[in-house]
C-alpha positions as CSV (number, residue, x, y, z in Angstrom):
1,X,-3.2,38.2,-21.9
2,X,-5.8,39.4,-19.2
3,X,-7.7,37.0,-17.2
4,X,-10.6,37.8,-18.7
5,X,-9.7,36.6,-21.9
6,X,-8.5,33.3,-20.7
7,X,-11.0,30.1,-22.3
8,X,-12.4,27.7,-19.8
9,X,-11.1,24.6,-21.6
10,X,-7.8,26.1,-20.9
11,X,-8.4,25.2,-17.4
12,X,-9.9,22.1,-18.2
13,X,-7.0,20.8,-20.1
14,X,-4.8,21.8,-17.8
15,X,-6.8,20.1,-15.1
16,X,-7.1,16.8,-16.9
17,X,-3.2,16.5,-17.8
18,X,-2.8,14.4,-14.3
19,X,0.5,13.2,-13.7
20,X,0.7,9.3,-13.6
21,X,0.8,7.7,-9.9
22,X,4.5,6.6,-9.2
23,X,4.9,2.8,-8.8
24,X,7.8,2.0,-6.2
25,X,10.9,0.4,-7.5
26,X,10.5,-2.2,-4.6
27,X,8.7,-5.6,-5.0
28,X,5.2,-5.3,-4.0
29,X,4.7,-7.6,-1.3
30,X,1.3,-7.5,0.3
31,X,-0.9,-9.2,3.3
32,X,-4.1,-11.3,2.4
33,X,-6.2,-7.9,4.0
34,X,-3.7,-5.6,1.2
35,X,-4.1,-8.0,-1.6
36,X,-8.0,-7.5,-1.0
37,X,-7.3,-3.4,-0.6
38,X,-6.2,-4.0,-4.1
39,X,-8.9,-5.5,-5.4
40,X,-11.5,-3.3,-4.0
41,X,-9.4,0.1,-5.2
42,X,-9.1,-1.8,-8.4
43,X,-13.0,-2.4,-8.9
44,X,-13.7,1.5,-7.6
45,X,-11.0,2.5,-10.2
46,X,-13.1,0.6,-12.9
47,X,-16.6,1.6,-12.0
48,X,-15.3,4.9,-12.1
49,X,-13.6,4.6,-15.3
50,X,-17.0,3.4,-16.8
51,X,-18.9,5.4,-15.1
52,X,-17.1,9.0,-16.9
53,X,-17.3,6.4,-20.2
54,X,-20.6,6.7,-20.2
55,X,-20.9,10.7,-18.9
56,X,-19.3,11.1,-22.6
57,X,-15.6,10.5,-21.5
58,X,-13.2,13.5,-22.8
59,X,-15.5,15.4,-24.2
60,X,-18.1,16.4,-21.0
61,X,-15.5,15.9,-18.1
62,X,-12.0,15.8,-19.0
63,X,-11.1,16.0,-15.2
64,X,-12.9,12.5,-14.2
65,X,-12.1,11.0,-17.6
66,X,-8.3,11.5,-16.4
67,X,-8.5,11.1,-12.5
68,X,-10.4,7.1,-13.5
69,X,-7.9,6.3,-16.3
70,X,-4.6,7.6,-13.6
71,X,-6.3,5.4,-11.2
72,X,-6.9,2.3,-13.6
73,X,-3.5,2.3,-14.6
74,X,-1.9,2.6,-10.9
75,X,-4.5,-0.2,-9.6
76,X,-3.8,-2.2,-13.1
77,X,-0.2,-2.5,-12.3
78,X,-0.3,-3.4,-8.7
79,X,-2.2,-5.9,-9.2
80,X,-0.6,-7.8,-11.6
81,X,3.1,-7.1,-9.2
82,X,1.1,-8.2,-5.9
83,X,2.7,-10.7,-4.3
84,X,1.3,-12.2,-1.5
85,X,3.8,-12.8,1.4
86,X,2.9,-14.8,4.4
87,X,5.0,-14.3,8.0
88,X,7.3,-17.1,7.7
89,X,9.7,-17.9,10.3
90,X,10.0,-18.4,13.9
91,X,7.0,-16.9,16.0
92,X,9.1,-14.4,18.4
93,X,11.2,-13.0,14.2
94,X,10.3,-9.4,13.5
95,X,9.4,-10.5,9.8
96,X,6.5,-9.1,7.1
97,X,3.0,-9.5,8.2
98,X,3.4,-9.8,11.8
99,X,3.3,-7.1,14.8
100,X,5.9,-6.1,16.6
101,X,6.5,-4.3,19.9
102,X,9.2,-2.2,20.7
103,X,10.1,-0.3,23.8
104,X,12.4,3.0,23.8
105,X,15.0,4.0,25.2
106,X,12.2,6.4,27.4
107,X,10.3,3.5,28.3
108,X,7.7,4.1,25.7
109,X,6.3,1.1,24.1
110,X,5.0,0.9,20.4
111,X,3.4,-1.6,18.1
112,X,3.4,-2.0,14.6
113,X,2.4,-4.1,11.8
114,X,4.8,-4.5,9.0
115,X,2.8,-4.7,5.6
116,X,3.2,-3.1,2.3
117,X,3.4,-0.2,1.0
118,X,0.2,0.3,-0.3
119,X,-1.7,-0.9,2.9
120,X,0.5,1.3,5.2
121,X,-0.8,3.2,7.3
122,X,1.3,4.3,10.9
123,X,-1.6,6.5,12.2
124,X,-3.7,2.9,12.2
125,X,-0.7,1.1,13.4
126,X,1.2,-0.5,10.4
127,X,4.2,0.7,8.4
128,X,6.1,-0.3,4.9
129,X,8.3,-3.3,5.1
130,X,10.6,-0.8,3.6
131,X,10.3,2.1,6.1
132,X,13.0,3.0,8.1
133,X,11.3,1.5,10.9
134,X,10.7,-1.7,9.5
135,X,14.0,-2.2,8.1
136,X,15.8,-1.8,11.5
137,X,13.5,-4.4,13.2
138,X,13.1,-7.0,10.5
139,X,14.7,-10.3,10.9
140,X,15.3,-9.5,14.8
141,X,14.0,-11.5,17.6
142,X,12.4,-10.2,21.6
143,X,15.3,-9.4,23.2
144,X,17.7,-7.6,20.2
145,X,18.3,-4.5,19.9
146,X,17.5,-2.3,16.9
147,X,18.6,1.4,15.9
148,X,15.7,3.8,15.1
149,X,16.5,7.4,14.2
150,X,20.3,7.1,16.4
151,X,18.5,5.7,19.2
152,X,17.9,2.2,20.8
153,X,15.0,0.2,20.5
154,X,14.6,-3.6,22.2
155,X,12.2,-5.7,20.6
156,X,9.8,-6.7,23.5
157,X,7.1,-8.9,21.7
158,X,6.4,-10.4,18.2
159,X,2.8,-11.5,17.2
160,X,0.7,-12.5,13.9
C-alpha cells in the first residue's frame, strides 16, 4: 500500500501504543530529597493526566492521553514501593545516602553520592545503590580498598 494511502490515525495509534516504563526488580530505596522527586514527578504525572482528561482524552490526542496514563502508572507504583532509607552506620562506612570519595589508581579523586535509582544521576554526582560502582564501595570504610572496572580504588573520605 502506497504512502499516500496510509490514514493519519494509523500513526496516531501507533503513536499512543507506549510501552509501559520498566519497574526494577530491586527494592526501591530512596533519600528524603528522592522520596520528594517522587512526589513531585507524581503530581506532574497527575496534572498531566487530567489535563489530556479534559482535552477530550482518547479521542483528541491519543499521544498525551497515553504518555500521562504511562507516567501515572510508573509514578503510581514507585510510590507506593518507596522506601525511605537513612545512612546508618558508622560515619567513615561507604553505606546509602552518604558521599563517598575515592582515589584511583592514577591519583584521580572522585565523589559520589549513593542514592536510588530513580534519583541517580552520575553527571550531578550520585549513582544507584545498585551500580557497579556503588556495590564495590558499600559497606567499606577510608582506608579499604575496592575493585572498580579490574582496577583499585581506596576509599579516602565518607560524608553525609
Amino acid at each position: 500500500m502506497a504512502v499516500a494511502f496510509t490514514r493519519e490515525e494509523d500513526y496516531e495509534a501507533q503513536a499512543a501504543d507506549l510501552p509501559d516504563r520498566p519497574i526494577s526488580p530491586h527494592p526501591n530505596l530512596v533519600t528524603a530529597e528522592g522520596l520528594a522527586a517522587i512526589d513531585r514527578e507524581l503530581a506532574a504525572a497527575r496534572a498531566a493526566y487530567a489535563a489530556a482528561q479534559a482535552q477530550g482524552g482518547v479521542s483528541s490526542d491519543r499521544t498525551a492521553m497515553a504518555r500521562a496514563t504511562r507516567d501515572l502508572r510508573y509514578w503510581s507504583a514507585r510510590r507506593a514501593n518507596a522506601q525511605l532509607t537513612e545512612p546508618d552506620g558508622p560515619p567513615d562506612r561507604a553505606v546509602f545516602g552518604r558521599v563517598v570519595e575515592i582515589e584511583r589508581e592514577d591519583g584521580r579523586r572522585q565523589a559520589f553520592r549513593i542514592v536510588g535509582e530513580d534519583e541517580a544521576d552520575p553527571a550531578h554526582g550520585s549513582v544507584s545503590y545498585v551500580s557497579p560502582l556503588a556495590r564495590a564501595v558499600l559497606g567499606k570504610s577510608v582506608g579499604d580498598v575496592a575493585l572498580v572496572h579490574g582496577a583499585e580504588v581506596e576509599i579516602v573520605a565518607v560524608r553525609i
